[in-house]
N, CA and C atoms of all chains as a GROMACS GRO file, in nm:
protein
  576
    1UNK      N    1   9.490   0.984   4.470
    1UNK     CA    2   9.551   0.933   4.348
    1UNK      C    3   9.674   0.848   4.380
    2UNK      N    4   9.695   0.735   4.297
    2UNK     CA    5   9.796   0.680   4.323
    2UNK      C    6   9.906   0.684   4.216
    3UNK      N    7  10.064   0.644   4.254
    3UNK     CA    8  10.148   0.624   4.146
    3UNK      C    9  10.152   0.503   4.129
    4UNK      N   10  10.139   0.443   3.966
    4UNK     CA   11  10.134   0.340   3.948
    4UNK      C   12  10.230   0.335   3.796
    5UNK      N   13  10.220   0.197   3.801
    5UNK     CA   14  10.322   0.128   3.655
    5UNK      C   15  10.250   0.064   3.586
    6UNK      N   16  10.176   0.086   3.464
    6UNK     CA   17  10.144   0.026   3.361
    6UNK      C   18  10.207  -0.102   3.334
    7UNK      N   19  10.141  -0.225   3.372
    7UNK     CA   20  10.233  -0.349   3.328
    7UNK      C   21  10.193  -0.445   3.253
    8UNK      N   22  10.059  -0.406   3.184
    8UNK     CA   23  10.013  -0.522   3.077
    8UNK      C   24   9.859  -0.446   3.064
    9UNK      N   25   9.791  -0.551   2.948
    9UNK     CA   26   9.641  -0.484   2.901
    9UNK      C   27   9.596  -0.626   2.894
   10UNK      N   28   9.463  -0.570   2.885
   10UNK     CA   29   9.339  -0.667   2.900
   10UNK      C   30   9.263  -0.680   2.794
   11UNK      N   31   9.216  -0.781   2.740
   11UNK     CA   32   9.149  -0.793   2.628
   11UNK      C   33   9.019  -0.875   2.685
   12UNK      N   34   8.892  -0.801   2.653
   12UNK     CA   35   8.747  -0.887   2.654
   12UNK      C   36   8.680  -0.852   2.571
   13UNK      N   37   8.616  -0.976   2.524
   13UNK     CA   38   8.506  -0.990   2.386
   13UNK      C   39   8.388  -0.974   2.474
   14UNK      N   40   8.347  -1.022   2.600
   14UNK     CA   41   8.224  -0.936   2.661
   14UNK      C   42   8.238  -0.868   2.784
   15UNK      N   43   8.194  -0.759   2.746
   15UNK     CA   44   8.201  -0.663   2.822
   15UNK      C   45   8.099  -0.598   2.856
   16UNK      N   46   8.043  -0.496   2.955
   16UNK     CA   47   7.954  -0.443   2.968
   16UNK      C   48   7.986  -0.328   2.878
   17UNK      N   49   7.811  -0.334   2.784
   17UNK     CA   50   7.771  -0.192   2.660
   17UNK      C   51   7.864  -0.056   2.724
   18UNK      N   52   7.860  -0.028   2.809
   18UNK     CA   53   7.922   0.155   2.829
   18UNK      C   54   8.046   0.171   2.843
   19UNK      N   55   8.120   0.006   2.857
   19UNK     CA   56   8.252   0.059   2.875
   19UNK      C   57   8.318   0.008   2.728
   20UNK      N   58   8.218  -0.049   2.637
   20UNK     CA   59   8.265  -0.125   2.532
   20UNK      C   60   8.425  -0.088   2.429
   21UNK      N   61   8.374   0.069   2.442
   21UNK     CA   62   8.498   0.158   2.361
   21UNK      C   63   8.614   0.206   2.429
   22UNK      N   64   8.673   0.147   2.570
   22UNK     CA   65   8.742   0.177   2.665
   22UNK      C   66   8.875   0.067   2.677
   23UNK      N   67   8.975   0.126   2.678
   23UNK     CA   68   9.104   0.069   2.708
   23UNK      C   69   9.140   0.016   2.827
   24UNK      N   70   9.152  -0.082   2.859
   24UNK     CA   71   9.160  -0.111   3.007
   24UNK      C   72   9.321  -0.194   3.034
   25UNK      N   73   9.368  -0.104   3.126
   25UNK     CA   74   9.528  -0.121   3.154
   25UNK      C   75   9.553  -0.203   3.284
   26UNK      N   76   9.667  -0.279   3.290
   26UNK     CA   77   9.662  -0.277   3.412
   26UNK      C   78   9.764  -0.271   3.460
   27UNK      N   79   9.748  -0.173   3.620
   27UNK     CA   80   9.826  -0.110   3.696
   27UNK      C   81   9.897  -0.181   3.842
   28UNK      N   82  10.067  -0.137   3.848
   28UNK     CA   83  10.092  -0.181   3.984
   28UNK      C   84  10.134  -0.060   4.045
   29UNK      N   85  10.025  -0.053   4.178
   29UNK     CA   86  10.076   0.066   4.226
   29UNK      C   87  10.256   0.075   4.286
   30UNK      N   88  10.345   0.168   4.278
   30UNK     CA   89  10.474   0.159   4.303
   30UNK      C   90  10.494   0.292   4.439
   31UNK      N   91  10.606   0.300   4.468
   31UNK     CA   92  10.624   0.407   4.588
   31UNK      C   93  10.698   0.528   4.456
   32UNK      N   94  10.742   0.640   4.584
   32UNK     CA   95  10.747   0.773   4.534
   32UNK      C   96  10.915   0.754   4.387
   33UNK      N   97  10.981   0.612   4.427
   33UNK     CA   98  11.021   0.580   4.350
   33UNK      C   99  11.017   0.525   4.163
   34UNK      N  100  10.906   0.540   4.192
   34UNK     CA  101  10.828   0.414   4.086
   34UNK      C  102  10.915   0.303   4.089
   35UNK      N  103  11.027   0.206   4.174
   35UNK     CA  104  11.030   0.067   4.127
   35UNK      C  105  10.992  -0.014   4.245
   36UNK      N  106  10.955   0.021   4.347
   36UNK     CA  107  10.890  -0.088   4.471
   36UNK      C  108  10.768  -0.092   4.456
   37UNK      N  109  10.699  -0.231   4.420
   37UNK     CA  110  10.594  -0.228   4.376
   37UNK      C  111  10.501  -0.241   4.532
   38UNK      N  112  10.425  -0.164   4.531
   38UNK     CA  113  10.290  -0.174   4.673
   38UNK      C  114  10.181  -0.262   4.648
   39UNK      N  115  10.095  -0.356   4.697
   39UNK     CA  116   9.978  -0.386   4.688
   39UNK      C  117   9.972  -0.464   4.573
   40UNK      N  118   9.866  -0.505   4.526
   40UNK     CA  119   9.819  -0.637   4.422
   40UNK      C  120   9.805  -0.509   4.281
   41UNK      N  121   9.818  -0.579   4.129
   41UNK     CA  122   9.812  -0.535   4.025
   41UNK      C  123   9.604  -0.490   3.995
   42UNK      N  124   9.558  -0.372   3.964
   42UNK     CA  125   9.440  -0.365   3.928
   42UNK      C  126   9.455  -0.261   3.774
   43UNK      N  127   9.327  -0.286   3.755
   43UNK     CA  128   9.279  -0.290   3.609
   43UNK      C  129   9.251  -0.106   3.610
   44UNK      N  130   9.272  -0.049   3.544
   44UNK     CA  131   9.224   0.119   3.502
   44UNK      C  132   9.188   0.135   3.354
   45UNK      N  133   9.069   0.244   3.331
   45UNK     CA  134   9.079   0.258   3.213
   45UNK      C  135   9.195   0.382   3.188
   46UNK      N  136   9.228   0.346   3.056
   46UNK     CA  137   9.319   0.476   2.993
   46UNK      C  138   9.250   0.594   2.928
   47UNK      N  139   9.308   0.726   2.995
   47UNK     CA  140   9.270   0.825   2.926
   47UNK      C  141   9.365   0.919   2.888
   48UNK      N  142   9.479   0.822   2.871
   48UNK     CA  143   9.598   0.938   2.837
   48UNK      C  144   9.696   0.886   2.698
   49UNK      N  145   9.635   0.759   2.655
   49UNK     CA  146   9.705   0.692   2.552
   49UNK      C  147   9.832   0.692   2.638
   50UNK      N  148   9.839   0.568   2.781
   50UNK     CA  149   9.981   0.570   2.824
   50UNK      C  150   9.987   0.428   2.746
   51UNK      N  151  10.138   0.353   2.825
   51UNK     CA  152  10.159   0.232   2.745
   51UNK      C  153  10.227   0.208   2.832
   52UNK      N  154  10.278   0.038   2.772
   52UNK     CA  155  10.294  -0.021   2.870
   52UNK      C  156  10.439   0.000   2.902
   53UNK      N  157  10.504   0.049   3.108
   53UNK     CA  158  10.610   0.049   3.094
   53UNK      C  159  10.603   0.198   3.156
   54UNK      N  160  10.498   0.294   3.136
   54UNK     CA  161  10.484   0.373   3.184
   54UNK      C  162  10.472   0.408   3.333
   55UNK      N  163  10.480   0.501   3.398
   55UNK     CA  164  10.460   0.565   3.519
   55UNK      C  165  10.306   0.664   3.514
   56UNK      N  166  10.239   0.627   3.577
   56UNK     CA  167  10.106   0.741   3.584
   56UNK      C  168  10.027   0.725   3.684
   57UNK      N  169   9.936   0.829   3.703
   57UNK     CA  170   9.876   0.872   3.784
   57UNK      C  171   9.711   0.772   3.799
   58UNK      N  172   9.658   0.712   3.868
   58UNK     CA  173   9.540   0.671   3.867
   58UNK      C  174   9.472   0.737   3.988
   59UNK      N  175   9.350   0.720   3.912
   59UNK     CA  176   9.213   0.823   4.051
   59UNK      C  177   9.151   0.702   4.033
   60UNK      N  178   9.096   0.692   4.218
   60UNK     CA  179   8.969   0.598   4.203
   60UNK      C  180   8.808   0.658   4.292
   61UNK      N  181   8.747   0.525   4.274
   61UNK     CA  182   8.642   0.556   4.331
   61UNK      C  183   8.561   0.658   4.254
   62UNK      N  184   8.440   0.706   4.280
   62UNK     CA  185   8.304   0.759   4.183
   62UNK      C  186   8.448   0.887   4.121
   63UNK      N  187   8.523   0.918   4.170
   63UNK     CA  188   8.594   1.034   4.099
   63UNK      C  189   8.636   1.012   3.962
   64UNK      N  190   8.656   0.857   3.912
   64UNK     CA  191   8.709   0.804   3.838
   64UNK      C  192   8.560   0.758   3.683
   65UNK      N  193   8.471   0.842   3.735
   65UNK     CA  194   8.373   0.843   3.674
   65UNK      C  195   8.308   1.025   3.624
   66UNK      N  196   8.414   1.108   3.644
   66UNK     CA  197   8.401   1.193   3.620
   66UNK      C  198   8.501   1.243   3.481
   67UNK      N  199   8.460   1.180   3.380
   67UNK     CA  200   8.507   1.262   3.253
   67UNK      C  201   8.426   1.213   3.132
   68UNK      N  202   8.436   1.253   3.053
   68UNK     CA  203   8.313   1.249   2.927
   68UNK      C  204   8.363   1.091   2.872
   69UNK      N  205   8.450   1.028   2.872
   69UNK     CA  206   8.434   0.904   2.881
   69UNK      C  207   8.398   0.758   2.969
   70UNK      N  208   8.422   0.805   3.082
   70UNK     CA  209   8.351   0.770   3.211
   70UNK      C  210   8.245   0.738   3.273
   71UNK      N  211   8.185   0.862   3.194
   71UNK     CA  212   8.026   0.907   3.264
   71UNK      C  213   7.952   0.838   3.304
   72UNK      N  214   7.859   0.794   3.392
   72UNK     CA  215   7.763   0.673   3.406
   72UNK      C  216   7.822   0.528   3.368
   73UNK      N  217   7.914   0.495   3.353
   73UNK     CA  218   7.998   0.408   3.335
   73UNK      C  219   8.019   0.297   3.479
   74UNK      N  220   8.050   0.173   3.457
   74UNK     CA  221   8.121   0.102   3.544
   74UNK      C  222   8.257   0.094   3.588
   75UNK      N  223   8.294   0.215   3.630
   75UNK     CA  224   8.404   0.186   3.621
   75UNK      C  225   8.450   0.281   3.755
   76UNK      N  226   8.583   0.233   3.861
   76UNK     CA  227   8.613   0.284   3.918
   76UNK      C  228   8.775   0.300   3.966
   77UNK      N  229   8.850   0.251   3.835
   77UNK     CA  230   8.976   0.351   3.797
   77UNK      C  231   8.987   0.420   3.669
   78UNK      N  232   9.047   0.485   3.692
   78UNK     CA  233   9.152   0.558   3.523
   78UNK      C  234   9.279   0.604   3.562
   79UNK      N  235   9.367   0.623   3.440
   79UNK     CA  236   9.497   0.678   3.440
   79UNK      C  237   9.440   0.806   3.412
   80UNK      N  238   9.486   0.923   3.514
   80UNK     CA  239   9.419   1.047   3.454
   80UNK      C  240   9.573   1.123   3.401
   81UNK      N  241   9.716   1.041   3.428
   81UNK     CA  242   9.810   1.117   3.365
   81UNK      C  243   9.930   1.014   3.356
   82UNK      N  244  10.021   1.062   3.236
   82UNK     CA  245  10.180   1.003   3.277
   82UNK      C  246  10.264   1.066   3.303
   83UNK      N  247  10.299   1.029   3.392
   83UNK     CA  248  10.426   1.072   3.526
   83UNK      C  249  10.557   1.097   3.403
   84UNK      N  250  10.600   1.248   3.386
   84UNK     CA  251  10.753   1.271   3.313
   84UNK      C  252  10.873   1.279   3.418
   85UNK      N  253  10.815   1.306   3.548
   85UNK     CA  254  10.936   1.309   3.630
   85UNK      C  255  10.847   1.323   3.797
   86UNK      N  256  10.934   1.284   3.907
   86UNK     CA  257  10.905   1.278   4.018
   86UNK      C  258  11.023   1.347   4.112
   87UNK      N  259  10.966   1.470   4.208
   87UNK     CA  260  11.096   1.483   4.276
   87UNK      C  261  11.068   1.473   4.449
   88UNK      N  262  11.124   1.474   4.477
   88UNK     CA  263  11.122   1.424   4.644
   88UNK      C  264  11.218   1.466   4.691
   89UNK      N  265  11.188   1.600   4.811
   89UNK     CA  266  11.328   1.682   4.950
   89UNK      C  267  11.401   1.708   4.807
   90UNK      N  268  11.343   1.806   4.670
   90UNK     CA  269  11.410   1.801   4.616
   90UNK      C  270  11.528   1.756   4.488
   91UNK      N  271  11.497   1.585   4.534
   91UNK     CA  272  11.589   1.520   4.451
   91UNK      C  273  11.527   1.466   4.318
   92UNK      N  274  11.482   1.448   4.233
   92UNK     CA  275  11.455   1.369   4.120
   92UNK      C  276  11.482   1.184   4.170
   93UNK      N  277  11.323   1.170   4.166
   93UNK     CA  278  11.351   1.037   4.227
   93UNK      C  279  11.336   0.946   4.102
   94UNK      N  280  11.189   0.999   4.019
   94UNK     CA  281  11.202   0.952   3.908
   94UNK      C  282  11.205   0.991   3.764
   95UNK      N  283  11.225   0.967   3.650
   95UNK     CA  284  11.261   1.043   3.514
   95UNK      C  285  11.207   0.945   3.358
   96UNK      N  286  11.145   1.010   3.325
   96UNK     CA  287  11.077   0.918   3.214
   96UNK      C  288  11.179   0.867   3.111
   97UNK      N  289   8.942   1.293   5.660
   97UNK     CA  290   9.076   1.360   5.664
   97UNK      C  291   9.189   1.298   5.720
   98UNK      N  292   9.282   1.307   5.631
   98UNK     CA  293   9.422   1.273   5.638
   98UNK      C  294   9.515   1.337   5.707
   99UNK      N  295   9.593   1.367   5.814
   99UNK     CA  296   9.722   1.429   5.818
   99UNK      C  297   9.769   1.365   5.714
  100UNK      N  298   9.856   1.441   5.637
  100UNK     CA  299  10.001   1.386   5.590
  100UNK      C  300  10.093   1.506   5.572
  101UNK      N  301  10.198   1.478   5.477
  101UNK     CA  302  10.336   1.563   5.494
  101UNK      C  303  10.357   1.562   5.349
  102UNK      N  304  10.366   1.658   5.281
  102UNK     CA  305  10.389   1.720   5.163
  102UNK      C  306  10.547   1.651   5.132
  103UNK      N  307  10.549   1.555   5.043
  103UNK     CA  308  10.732   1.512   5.036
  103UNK      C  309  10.790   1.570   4.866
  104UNK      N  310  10.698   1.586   4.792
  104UNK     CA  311  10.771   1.569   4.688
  104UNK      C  312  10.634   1.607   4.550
  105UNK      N  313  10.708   1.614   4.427
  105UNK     CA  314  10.588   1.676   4.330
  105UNK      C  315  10.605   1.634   4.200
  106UNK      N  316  10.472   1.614   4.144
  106UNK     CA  317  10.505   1.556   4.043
  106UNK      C  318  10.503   1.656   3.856
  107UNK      N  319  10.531   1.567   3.767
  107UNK     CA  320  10.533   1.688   3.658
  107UNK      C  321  10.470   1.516   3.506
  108UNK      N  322  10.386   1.560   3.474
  108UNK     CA  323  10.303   1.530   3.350
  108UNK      C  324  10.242   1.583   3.249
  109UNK      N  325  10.312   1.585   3.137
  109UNK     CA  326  10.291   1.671   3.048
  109UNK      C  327  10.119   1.633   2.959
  110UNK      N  328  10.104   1.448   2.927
  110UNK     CA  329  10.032   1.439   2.907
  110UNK      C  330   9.936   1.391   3.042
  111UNK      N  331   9.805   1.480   3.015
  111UNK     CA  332   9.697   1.435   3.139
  111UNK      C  333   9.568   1.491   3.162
  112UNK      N  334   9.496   1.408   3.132
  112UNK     CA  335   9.309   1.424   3.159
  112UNK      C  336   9.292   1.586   3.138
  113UNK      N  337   9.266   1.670   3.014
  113UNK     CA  338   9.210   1.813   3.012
  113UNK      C  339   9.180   1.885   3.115
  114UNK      N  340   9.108   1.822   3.217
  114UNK     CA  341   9.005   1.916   3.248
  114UNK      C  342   9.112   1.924   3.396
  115UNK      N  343   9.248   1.876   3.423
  115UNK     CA  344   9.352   1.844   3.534
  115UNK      C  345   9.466   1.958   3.500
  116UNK      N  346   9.459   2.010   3.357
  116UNK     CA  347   9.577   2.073   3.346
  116UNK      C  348   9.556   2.227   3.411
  117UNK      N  349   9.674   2.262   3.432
  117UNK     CA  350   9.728   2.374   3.523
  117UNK      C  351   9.696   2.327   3.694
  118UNK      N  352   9.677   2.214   3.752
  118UNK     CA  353   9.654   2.177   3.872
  118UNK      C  354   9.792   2.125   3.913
  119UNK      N  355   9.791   2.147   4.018
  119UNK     CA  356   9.909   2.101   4.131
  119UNK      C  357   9.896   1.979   4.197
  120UNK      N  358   9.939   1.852   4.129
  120UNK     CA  359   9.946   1.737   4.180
  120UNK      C  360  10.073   1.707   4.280
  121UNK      N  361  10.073   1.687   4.423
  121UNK     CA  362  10.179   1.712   4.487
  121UNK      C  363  10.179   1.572   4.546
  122UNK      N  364  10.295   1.468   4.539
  122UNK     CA  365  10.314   1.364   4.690
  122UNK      C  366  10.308   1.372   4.818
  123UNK      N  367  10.225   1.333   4.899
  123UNK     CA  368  10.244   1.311   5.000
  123UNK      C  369  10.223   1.183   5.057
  124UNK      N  370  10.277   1.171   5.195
  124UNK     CA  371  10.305   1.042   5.283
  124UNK      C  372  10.158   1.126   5.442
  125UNK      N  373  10.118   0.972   5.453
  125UNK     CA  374  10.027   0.972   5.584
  125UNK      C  375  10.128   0.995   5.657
  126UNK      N  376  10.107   1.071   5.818
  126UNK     CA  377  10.183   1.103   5.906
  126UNK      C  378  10.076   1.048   6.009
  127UNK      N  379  10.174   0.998   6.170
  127UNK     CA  380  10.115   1.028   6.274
  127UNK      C  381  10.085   1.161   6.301
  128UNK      N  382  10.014   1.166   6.443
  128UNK     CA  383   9.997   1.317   6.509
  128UNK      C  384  10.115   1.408   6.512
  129UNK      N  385  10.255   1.351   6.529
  129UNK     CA  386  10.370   1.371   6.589
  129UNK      C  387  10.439   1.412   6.422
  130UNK      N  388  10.406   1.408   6.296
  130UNK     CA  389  10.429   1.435   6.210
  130UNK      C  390  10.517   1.324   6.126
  131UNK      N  391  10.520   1.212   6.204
  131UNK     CA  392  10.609   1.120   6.140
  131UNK      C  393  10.529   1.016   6.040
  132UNK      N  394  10.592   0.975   5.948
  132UNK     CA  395  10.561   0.960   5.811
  132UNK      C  396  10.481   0.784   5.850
  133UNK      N  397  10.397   0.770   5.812
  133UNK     CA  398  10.333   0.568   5.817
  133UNK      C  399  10.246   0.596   5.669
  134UNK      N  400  10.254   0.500   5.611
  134UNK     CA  401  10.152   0.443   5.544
  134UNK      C  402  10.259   0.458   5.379
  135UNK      N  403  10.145   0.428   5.312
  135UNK     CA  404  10.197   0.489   5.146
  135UNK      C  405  10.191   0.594   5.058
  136UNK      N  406  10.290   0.614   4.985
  136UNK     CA  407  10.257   0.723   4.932
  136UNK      C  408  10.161   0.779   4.831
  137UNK      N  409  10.110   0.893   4.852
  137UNK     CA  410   9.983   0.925   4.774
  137UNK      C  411   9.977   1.051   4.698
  138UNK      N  412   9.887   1.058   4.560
  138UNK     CA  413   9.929   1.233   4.530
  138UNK      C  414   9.758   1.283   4.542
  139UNK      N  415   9.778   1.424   4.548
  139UNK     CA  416   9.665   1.478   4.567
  139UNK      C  417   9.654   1.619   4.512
  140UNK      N  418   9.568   1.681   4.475
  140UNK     CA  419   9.536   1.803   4.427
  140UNK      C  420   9.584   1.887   4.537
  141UNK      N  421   9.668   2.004   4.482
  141UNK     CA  422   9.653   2.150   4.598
  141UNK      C  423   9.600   2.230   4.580
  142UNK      N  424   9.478   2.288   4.669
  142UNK     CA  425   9.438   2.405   4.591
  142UNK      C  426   9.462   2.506   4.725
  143UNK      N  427   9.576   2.517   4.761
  143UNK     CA  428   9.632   2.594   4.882
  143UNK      C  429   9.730   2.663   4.861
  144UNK      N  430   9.809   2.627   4.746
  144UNK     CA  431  10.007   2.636   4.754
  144UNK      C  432  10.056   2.608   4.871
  145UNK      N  433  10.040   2.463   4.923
  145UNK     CA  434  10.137   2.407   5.000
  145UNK      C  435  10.303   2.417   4.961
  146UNK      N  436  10.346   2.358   5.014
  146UNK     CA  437  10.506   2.346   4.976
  146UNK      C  438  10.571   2.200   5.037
  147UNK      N  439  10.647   2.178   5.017
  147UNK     CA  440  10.780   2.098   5.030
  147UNK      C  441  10.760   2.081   5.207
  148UNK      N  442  10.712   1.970   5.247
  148UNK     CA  443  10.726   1.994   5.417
  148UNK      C  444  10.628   2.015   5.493
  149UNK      N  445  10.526   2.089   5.457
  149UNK     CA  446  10.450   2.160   5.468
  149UNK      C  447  10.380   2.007   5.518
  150UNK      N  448  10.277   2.028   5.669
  150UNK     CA  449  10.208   1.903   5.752
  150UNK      C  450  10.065   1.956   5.653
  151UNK      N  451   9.960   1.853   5.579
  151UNK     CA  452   9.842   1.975   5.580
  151UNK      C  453   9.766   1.814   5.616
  152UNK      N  454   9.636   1.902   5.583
  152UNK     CA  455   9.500   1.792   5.563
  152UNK      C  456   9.453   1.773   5.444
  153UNK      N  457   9.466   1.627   5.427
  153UNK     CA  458   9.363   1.590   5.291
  153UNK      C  459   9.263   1.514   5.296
  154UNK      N  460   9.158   1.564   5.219
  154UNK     CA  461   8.996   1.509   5.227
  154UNK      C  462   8.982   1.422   5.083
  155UNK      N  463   8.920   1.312   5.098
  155UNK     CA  464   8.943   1.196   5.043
  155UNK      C  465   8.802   1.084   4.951
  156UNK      N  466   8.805   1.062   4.812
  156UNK     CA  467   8.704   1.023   4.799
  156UNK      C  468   8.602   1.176   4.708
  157UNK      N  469   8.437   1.153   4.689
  157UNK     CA  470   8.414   1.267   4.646
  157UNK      C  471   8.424   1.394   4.704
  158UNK      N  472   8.433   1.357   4.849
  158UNK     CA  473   8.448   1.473   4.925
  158UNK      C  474   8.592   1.566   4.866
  159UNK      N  475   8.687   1.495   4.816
  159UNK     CA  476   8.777   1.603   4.725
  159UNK      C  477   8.757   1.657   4.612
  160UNK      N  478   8.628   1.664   4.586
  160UNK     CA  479   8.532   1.738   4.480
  160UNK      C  480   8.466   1.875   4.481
  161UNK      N  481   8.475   1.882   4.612
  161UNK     CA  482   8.390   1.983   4.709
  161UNK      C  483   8.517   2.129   4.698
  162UNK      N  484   8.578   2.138   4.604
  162UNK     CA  485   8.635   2.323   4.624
  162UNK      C  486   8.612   2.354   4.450
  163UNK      N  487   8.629   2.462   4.438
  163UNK     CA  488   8.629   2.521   4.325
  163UNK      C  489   8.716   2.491   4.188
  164UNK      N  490   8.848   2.430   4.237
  164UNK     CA  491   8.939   2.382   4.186
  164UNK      C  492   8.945   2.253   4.144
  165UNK      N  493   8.848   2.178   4.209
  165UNK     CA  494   8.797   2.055   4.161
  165UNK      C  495   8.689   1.924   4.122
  166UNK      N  496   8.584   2.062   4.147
  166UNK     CA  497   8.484   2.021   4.121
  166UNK      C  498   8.464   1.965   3.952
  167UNK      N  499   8.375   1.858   3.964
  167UNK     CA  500   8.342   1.757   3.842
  167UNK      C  501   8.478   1.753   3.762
  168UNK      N  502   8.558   1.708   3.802
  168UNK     CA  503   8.694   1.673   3.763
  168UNK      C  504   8.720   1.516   3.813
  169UNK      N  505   8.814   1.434   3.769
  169UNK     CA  506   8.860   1.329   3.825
  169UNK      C  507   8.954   1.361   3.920
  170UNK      N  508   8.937   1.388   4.045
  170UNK     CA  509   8.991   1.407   4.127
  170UNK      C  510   8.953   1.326   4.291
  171UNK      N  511   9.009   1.234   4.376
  171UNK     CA  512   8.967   1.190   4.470
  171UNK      C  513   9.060   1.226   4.601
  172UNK      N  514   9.182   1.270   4.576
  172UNK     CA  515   9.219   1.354   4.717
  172UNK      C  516   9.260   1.515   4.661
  173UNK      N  517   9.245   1.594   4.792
  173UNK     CA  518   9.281   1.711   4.748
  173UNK      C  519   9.347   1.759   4.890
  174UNK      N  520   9.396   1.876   4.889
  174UNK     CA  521   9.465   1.917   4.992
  174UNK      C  522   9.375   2.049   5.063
  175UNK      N  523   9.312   2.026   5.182
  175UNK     CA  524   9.219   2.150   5.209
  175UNK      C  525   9.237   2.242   5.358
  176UNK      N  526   9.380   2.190   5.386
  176UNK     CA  527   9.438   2.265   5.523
  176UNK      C  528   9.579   2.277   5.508
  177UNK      N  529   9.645   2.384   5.540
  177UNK     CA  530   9.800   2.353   5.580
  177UNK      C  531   9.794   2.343   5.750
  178UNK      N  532   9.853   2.280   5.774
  178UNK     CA  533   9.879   2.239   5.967
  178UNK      C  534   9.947   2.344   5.999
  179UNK      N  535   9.916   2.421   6.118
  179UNK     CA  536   9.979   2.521   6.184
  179UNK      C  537  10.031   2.438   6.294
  180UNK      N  538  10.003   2.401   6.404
  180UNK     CA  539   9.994   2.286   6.459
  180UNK      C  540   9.890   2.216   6.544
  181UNK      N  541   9.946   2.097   6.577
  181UNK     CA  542   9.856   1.996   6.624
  181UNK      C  543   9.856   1.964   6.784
  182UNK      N  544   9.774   1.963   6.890
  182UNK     CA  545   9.812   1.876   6.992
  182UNK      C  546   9.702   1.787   7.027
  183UNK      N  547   9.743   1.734   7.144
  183UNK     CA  548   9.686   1.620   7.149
  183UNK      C  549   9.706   1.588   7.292
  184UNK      N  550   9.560   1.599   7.376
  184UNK     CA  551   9.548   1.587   7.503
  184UNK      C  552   9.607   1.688   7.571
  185UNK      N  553   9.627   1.790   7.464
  185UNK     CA  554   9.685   1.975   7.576
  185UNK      C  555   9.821   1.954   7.527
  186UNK      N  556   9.907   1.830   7.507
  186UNK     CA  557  10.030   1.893   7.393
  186UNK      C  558  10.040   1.904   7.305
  187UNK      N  559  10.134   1.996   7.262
  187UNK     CA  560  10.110   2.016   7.135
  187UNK      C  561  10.251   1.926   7.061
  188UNK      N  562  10.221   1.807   6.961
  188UNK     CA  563  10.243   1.726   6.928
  188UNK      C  564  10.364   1.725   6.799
  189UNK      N  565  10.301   1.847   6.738
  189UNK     CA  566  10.331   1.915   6.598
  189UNK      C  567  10.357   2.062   6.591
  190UNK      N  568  10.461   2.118   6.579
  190UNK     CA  569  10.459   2.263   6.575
  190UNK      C  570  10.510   2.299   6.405
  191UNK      N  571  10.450   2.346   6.306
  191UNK     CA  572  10.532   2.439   6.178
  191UNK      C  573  10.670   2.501   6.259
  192UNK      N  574  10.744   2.488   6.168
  192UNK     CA  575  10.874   2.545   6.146
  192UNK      C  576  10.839   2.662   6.098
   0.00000   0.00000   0.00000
């Protein structure tokens, strides 16, 4: 799973039928900080009603096809949570 | 399988049903020698690791494979704590 930052949404008029009813966010993965951003921005569906601005959790790969909205689906991210706080050796690194 | 090093933990109030009461913990890839490379990642525990703690994580569906996380959205999990490690007859890594 990665930590990532919700930083914008996606809008498509065609889409493939199974994911038709699906929110699709998109994510920059960040470090244990959430503000150094890692790697290129990708697309997740939402399953947590996060928004944009948020901190959360994404799963990928066939794992990311395991929930009753998912199912047999194309799809190989989701937000499976939003991050309220992060601590690290202890310290509170990050805080919603 | 991953070495890595248990750094830090996270807390989400809202997140995917079928995830709650699970132990989503940070960790960082380590060399053999226990020192920290790569990015940071979170993963299921179904061990009670701790804070420090060197373990192994299995990655992909293969972190599907325990009781704790089966048919869940889950793609790393934590399925060893490191006692220690060597490497070519030393031993590289010793627990505190």
């Amino acid at each position: 799973m990665k930590i990532a930052r919700v930083i914008g949404s996606t809008i498509s008029t065609i889409k493939s039928p199974r994911v038709k009813n699906t929110k699709l966010l998109l994510c920059q993965e960040t470090d244990h900080y959430g503000d150094q951003e890692l790697g290129t921005p990708y697309a997740a569906i939402d399953l947590v009603e996060a928004g944009e601005g948020d901190l959360v959790l994404t799963c990928h790969g066939s794992a990311a096809r395991q929930t009753q909205l998912t199912k047999e689906t194309p799809t190989d991210a989701v937000i499976i949570g939003v991050l309220d706080h992060l601590e690290v050796d202890g310290e509170i690194t990050f805080r919603k | 399988m991953l070495i890595a090093k248990v750094i830090g933990t996270t807390v989400s109030t809202i997140k995917e049903p079928t995830l709650e009461g699970r132990k989503l913990l940070i960790l960082r890839q380590t060399g053999v020698d226990g020192k920290p490379i790569g990015k940071p990642y979170v993963a299921v525990d179904t061990l009670d690791a701790g804070i420090g703690d060197l373990v192994l994580t299995a990655h992909g569906s293969s972190g599907r494979q325990t009781d704790l996380t089966q048919n869940r959205p889950v793609d790393a999990v934590i399925m060893a704590v490191i006692d220690h490690l060597s490497v070519g007859g030393e031993v590289t890594y010793q627990k505190e």
